[in-house]
C-alpha positions as CSV (number, residue, x, y, z in Angstrom):
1,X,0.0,0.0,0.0
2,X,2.9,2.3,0.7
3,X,3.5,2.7,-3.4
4,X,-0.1,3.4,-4.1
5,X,0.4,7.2,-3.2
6,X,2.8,6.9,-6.4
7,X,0.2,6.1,-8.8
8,X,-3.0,7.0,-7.5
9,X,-2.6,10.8,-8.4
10,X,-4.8,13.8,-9.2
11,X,-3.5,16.3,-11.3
12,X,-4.2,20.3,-11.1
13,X,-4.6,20.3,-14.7
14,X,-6.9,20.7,-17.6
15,X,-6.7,20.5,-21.5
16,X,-8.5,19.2,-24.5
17,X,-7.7,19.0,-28.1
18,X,-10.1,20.8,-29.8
19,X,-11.0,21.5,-33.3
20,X,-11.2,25.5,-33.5
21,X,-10.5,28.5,-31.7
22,X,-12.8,31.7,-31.0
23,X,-11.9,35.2,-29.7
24,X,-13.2,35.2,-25.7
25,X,-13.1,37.2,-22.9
26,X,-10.8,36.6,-20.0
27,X,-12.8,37.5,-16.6
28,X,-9.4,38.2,-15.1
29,X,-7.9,40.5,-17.4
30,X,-11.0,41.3,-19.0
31,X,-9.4,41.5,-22.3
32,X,-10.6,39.5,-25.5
33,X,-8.3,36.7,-26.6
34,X,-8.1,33.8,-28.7
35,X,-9.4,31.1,-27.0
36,X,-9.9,27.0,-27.8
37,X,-13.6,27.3,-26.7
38,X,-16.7,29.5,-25.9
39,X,-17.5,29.5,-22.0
40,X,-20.7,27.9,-22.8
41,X,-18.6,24.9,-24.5
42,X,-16.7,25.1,-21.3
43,X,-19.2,24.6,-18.7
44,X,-20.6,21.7,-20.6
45,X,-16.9,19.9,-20.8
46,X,-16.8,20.7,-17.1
47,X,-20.6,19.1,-16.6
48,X,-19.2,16.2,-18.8
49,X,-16.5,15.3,-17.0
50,X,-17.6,15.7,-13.5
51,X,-19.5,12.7,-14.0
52,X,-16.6,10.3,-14.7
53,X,-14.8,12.1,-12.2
54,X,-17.3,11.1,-9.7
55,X,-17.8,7.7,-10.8
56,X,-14.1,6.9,-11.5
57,X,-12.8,8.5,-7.3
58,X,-15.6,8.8,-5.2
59,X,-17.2,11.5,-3.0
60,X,-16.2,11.4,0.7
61,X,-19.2,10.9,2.1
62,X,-19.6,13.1,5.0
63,X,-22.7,15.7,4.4
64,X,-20.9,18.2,7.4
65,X,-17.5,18.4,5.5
66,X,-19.4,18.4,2.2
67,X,-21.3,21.7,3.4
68,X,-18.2,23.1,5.2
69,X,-16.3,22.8,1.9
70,X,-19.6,24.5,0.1
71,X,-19.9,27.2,2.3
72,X,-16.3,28.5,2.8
73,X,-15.6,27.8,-1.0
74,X,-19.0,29.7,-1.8
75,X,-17.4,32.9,0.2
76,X,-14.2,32.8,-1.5
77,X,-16.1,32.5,-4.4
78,X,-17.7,35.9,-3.5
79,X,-14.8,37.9,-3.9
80,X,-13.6,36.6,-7.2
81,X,-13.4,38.0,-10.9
82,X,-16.0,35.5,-11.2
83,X,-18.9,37.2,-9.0
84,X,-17.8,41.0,-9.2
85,X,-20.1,43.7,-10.6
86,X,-18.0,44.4,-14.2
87,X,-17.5,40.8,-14.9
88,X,-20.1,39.6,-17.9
89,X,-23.2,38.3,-16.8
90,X,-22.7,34.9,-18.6
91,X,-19.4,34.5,-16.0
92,X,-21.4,36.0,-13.0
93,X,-24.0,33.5,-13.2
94,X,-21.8,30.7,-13.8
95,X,-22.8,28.4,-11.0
96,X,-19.9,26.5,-9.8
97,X,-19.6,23.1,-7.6
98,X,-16.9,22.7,-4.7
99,X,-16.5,18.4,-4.2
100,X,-14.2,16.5,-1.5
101,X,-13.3,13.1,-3.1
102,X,-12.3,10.0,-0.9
103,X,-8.8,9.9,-1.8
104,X,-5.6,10.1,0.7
105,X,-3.3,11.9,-2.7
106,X,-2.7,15.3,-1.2
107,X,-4.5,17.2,-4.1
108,X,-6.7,19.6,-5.4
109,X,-7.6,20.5,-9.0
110,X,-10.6,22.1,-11.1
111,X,-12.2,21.2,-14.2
112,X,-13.3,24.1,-16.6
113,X,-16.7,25.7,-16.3
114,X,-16.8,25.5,-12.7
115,X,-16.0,21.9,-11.5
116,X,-13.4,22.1,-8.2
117,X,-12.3,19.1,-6.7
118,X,-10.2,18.5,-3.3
119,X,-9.2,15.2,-1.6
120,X,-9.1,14.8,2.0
121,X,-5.9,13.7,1.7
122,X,-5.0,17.6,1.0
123,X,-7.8,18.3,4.0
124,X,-5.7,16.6,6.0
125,X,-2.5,18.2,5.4
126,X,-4.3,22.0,6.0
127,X,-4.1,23.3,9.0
128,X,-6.9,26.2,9.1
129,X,-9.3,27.8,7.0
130,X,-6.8,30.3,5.9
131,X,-4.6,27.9,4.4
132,X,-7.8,26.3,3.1
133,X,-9.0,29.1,1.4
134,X,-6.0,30.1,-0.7
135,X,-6.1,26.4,-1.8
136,X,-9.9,27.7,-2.8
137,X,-8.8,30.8,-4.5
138,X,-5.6,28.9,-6.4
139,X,-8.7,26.8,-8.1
140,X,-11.3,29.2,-8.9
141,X,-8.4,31.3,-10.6
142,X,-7.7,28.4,-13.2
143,X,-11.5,28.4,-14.3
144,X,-11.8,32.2,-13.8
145,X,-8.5,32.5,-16.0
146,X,-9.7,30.1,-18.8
147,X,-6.4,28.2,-18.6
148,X,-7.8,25.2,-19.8
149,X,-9.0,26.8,-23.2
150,X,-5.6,29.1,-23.4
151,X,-3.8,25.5,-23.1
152,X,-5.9,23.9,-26.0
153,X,-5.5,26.9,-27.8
154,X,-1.6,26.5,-27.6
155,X,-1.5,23.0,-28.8
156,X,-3.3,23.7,-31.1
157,X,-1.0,26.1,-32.8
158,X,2.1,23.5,-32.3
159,X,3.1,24.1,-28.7
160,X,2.1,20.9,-27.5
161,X,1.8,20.6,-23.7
162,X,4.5,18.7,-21.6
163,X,2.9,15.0,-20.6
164,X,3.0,15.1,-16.6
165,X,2.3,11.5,-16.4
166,X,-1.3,9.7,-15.8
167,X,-2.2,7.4,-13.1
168,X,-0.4,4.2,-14.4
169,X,1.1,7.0,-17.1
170,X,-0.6,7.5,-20.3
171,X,-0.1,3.9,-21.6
172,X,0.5,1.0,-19.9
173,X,1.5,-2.2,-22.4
174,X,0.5,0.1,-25.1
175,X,-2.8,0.7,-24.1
176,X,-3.8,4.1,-23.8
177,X,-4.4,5.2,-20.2
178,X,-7.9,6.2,-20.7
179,X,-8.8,3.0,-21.6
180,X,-7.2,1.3,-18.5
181,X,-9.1,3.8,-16.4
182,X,-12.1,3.3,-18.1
183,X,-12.1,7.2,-19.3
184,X,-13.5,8.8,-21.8
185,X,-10.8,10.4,-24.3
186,X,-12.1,13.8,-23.0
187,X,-11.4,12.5,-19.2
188,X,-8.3,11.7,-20.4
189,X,-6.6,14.2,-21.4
190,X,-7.9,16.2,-18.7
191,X,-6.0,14.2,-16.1
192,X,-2.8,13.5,-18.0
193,X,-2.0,17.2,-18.6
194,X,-0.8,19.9,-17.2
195,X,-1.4,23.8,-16.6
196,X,2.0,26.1,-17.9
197,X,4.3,27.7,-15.2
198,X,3.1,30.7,-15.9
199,X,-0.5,29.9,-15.2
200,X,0.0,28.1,-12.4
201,X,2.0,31.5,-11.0
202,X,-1.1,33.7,-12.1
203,X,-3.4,31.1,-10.2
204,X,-1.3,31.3,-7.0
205,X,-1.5,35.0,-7.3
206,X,-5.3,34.7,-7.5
207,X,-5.6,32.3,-4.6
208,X,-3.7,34.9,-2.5
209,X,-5.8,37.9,-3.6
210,X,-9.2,35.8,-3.4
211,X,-8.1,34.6,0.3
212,X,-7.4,38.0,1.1
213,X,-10.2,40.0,0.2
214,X,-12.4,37.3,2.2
215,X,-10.4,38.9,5.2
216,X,-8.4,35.5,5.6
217,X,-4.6,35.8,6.6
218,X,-3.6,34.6,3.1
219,X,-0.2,34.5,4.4
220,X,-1.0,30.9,6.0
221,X,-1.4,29.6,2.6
222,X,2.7,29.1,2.7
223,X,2.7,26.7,5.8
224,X,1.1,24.1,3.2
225,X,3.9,24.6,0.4
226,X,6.4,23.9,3.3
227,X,4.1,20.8,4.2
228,X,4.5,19.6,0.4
229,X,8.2,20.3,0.7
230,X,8.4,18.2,3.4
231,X,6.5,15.3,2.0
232,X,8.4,15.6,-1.2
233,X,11.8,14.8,0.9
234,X,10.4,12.4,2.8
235,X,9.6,10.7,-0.6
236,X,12.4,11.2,-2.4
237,X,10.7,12.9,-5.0
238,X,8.8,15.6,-6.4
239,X,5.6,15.1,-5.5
240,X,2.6,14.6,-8.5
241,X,0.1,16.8,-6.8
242,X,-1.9,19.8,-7.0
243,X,0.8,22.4,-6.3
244,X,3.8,20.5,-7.4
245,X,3.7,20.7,-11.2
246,X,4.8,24.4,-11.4
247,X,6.5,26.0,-9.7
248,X,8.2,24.0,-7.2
249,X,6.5,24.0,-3.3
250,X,9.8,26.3,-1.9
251,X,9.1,28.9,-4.1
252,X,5.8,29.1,-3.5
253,X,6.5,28.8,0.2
254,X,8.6,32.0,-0.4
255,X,6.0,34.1,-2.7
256,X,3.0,33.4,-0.9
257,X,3.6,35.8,1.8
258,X,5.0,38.4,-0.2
259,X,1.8,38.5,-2.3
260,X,-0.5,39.0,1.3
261,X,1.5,41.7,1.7
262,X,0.5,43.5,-1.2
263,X,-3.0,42.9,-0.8
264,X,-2.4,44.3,3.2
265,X,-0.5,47.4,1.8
266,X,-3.3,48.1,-0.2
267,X,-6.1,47.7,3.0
268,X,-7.3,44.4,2.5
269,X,-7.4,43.8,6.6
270,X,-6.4,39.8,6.9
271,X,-7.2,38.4,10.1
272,X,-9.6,35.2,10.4
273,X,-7.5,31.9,10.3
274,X,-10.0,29.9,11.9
275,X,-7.7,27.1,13.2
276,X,-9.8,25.7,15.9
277,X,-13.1,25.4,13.9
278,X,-10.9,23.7,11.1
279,X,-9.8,21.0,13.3
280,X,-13.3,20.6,14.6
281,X,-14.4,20.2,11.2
282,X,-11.4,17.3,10.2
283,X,-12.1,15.4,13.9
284,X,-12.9,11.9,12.5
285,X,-12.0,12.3,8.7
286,X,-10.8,9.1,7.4
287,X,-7.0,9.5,7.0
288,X,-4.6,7.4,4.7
289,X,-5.9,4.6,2.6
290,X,-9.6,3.0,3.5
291,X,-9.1,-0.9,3.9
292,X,-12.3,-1.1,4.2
293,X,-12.1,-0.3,0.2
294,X,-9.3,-3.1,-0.1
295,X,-6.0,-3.8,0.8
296,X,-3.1,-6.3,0.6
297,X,-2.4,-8.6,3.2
298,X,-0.3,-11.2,3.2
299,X,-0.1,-11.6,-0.4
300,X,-4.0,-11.3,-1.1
301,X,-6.1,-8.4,-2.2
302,X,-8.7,-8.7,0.5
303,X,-12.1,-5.9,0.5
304,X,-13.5,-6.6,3.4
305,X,-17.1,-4.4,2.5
306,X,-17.6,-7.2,-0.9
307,X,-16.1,-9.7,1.4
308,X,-13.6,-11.8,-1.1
309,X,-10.3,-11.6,-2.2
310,X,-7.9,-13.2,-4.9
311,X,-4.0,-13.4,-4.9
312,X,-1.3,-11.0,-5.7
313,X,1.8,-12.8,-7.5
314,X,4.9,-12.2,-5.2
315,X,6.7,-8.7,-6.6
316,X,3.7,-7.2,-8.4
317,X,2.5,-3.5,-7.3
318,X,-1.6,-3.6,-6.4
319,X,-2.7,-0.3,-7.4
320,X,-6.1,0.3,-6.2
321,X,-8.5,2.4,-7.4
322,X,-12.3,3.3,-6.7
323,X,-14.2,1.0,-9.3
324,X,-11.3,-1.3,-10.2
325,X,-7.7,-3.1,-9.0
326,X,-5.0,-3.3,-11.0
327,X,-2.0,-5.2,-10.5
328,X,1.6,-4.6,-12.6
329,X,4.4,-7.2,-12.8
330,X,7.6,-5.8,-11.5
331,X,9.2,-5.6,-14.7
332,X,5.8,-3.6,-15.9
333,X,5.6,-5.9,-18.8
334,X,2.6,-7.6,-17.6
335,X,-1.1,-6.6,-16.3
336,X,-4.1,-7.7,-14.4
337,X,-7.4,-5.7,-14.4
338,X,-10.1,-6.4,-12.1
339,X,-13.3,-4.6,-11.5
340,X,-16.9,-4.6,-11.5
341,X,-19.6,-5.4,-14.9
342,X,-22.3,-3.3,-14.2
343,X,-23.6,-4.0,-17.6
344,X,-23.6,-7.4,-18.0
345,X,-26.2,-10.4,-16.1
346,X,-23.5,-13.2,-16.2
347,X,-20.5,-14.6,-16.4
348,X,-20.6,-15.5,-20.1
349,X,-21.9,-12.2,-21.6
350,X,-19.3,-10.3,-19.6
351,X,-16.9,-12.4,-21.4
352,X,-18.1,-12.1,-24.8
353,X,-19.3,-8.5,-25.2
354,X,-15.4,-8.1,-24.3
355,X,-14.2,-10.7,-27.2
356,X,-16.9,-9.1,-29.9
357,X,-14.8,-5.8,-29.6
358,X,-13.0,-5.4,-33.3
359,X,-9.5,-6.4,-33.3
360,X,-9.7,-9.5,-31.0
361,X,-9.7,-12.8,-32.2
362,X,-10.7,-15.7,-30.0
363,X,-8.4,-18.3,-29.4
364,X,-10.6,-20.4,-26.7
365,X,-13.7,-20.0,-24.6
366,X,-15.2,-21.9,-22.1
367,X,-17.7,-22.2,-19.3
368,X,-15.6,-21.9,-15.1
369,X,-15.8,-22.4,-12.0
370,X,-13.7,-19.6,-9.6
371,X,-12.2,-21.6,-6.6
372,X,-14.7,-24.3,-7.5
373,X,-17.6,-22.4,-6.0
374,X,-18.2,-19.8,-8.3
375,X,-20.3,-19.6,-11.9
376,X,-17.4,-18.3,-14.1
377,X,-16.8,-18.0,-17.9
378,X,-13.2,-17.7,-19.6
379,X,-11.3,-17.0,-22.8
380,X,-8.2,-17.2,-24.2
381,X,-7.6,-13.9,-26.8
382,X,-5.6,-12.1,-29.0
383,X,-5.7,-8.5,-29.4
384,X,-4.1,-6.9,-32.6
385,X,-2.6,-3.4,-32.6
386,X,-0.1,-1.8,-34.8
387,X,3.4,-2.5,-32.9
388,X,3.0,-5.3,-30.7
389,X,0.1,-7.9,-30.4
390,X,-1.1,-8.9,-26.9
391,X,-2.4,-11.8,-25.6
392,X,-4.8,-11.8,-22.7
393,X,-7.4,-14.1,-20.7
394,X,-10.7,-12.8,-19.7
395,X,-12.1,-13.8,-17.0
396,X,-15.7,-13.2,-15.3
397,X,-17.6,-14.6,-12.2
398,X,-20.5,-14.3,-10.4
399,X,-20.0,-13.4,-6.4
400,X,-22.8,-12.0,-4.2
401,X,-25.1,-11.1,-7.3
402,X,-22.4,-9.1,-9.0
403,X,-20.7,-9.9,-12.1
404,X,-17.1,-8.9,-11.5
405,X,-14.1,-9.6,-14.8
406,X,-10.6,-10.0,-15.0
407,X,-8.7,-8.6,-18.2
408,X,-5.3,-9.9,-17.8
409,X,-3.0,-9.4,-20.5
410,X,1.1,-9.3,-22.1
411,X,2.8,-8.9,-25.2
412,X,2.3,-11.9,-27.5
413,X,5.7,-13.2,-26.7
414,X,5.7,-13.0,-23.3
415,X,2.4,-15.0,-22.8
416,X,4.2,-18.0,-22.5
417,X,6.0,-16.6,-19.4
418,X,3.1,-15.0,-17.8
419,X,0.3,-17.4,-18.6
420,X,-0.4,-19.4,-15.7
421,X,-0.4,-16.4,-13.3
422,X,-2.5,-14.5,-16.0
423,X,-4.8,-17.6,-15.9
424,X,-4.2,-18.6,-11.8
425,X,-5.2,-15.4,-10.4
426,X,-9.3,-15.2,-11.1
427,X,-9.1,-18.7,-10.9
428,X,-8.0,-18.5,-7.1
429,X,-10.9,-15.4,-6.0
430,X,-12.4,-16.6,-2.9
431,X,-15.0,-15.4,-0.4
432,X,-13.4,-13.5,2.7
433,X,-13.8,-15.3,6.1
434,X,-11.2,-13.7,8.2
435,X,-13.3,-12.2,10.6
436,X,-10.5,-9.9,11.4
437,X,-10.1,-8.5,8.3
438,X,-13.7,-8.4,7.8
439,X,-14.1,-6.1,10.5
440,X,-11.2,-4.0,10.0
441,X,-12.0,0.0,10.4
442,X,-9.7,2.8,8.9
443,X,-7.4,5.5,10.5
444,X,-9.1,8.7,11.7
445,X,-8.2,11.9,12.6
446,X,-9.0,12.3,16.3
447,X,-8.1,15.6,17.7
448,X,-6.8,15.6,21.0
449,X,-6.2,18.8,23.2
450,X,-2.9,18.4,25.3
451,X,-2.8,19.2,29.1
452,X,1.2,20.1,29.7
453,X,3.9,21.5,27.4
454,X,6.2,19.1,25.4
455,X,8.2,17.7,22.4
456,X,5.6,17.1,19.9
457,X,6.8,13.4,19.8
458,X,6.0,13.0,23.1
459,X,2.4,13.1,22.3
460,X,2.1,10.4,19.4
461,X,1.4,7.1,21.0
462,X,3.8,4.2,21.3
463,X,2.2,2.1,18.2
464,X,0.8,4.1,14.9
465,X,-1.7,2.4,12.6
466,X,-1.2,1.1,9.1
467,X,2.5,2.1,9.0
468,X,2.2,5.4,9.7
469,X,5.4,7.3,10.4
470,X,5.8,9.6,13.4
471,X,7.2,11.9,10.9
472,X,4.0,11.9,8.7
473,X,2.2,13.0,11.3
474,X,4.5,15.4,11.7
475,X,3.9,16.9,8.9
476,X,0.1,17.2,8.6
477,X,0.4,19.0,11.7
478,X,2.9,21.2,10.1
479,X,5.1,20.9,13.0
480,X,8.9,18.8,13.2
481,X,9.0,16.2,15.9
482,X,11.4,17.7,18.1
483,X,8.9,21.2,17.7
484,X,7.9,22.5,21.1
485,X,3.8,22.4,21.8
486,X,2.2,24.3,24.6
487,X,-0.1,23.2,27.0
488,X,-3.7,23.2,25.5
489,X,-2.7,23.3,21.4
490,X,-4.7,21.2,19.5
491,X,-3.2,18.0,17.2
492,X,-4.3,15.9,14.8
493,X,-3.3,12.4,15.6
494,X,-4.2,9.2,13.3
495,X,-6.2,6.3,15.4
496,X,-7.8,3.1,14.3
């Protein structure tokens, strides 16, 4: 589980290949420019795509954060190009939609037309409302900016946009990603690009001024770079998130302040940061990965809410992901797909309205049995592309009235190699009776109020859950672990 943070990743980023360009206006500058699309094309992208978003990660549900994010997004809102007096009508009236998903990536990111997004993974890491709302304000400023139709524009005219990577990058064995997430193209690209430099700097520079003119102490806002910072050393890596793409967090860290101070020398007075209710409002989030969504243990992909689970060949990463699991071979030259058929009634039609795609030829097909308990259906395929052919086994079952299916696939000429795990896997899924993993419960945030004065590691009990690190607590406290705390401060601190 350690290595899903690596792949499960949200980018703050938005662009589409489109067709033709218009002349717009830019609610920021209020200047006419060439654009990829009208607004009105861009609040229906941004309707479009929320859908899959949804579907694809998952809400956090939690109706009290879901109306805390609404409300204090709602007032940042307020004091954006987007709601004042000489903005167009078309942009005023824009109504936009503020989302927490159930994800442990520290992220945030916004879809155009109005569509933000943030993971409680990021809530986590926040230590007020302050910080909280230049997150806010950074997001509104990429829709309120049109930076997604500035970027399609650009490509358009040759200067194609740098890949960032996708979540399992954009093709895995020559598939392309959107098809291994089960994306549309549109979705797609959407994810596995990323806003310019120079817009991300104009978005920070928004945040700031949106978070100040709500009377927050934007200032704050650079406590969460130095958290990213942090987490990015910890890592070893830059970190594929939100406010990592451009510029780097240490900049930011730097900038952020100066840019409060602007907005202060001009008489925006910036003084709610709202730490307290903050915390109150984060006491029991779900922190880290959910097993109760599935984890590995002891070489098997157990989900204790469907109650089964299926083995994990020894070496290969288990990336898992809202509506399906997929599992890499270490030498990423082999895959193994597994999620839900929604669409089909059994075993066999799963299978076969797989095969009857175009560009598969059958090489056998026959009636199962998972484990020797379950109805199952199986095929042996070939699937032709222009490079390198792959050959893959399909595999369906029925479990609890679902209809769940394996697509399992490698090269042509690695089949051979890979075959009987390829094959072994679905044929091993089995019904969960470990009552201890059935009734396994996910970390929390609990917030605890200390009664004497003290090394903040003195505070963190002797045993942390689900390998968390002293030091990653640390750091969504935004504190070190030597930092002194005073009698009476509040900390977050992950239970189970």
């Amino acid at each position: 589980m350690k290595n899903i943070f690596r792949y499960t990743v949200f980018y703050l980023s938005v662009l589409i290949v489109a067709s033709a360009c218009t002349v717009q206006k830019n609610p920021v500058s209020g200047n006419k420019r060439l654009l990829a699309y009208s607004w009105e094309e861009e609040v229906e992208i941004g309707q479009n795509v929320d859908q899959e978003i949804v579907a694809q990660y998952g809400l956090y549900d939690d109706p009290k954060i879901t109306e805390y994010i609404k409300s204090l997004s709602q007032d940042v809102l307020a004091n954006s190009h987007m709601r004042r007096e000489d903005t167009d009508r078309k942009f005023r009236e824009t109504e936009f939609y503020f989302k927490v998903l159930d994800s442990p990536v520290v992220n945030a990111f916004a879809l155009p037309g109005g569509y933000v997004y943030f993971t409680r993974g990021l809530m986590a890491h926040l230590n007020n409302e302050a910080q909280l709302s230049v997150v806010i304000g950074h997001e509104i400023g990429h829709v309120a900016a049109r930076h997604a139709s500035q970027r399609a524009f650009r490509q358009q005219v040759g200067q194609f946009a740098v890949i960032g990577g996708a979540v399992l990058g954009e093709e895995l064995l020559g598939l392309p990603g959107g098809d291994i997430l089960n994306l549309s193209s549109q979705a797609a690209q959407l994810l596995f690009l990323s806003y310019s430099r120079e817009a991300e700097r104009e978005s920070d520079r928004l945040g700031v001024e949106y978070s100040a003119k709500t009377g927050f102490k934007a200032s704050e806002g650079s406590e969460f770079f130095t958290s990213l910072k942090r987490i990015s050393e910890k890592s070893g890596q830059s970190i594929p998130t939100m406010l990592s793409t451009h510029p780097d967090p240490g900049e930011r860290e730097e900038r952020i302040p100066r840019l409060a101070q602007q907005w202060a020398e001009e008489g925006y007075e910036q003084t709610i940061i709202n730490k307290d209710r903050y915390f109150e409002m984060l006491d029991g989030m779900v922190f880290g990965e959910n097993p109760r969504n599935g984890f590995v243990e002891d070489g098997q992909f157990v989900h204790p809410d469907m109650e089964f689970q299926f083995p994990v060949p020894e070496g290969w990463q288990a990336i898992n992901q809202q509506q399906q699991v997929v599992l890499v071979s270490p030498e990423e030259d082999a895959v193994i797909i597994f999620r839900i058929d929604s669409e089909s009634d059994t075993p066999r039609s799963s299978v076969q309205q797989f095969i009857g795609q175009e560009g598969i030829t059958v090489n056998s097909q026959s009636e199962a049995q998972s484990s020797g308990d379950f109805p199952a259906y199986r095929a042996n395929v070939t699937i032709s592309q222009q490079e390198v052919n792959l050959r893959a086994v399909i595999y369906a079952m029925e479990f609890e009235g679902r209809i769940f299916r394996f697509i399992n696939y490698t090269s042509e000429g690695q089949f051979s190699t890979y075959q009987d795990i390829l094959a072994g896997v679905p044929a091993e899924f089995v019904r969960l009776t470990d009552q201890n993993l059935l009734n396994i419960q996910p970390v929390r945030l609990q917030l605890i109020q200390t009664d004497r004065s003290g090394a903040f590691s003195s505070f963190l009990p002797e045993q942390l859950p689900m390998e968390i690190a002293p030091e990653d607590v640390a750091i969504i406290n935004q504190v070190q672990l030597d930092s002194s705390i005073e009698s009476g401060r509040f900390l977050k601190i992950p239970v189970q």
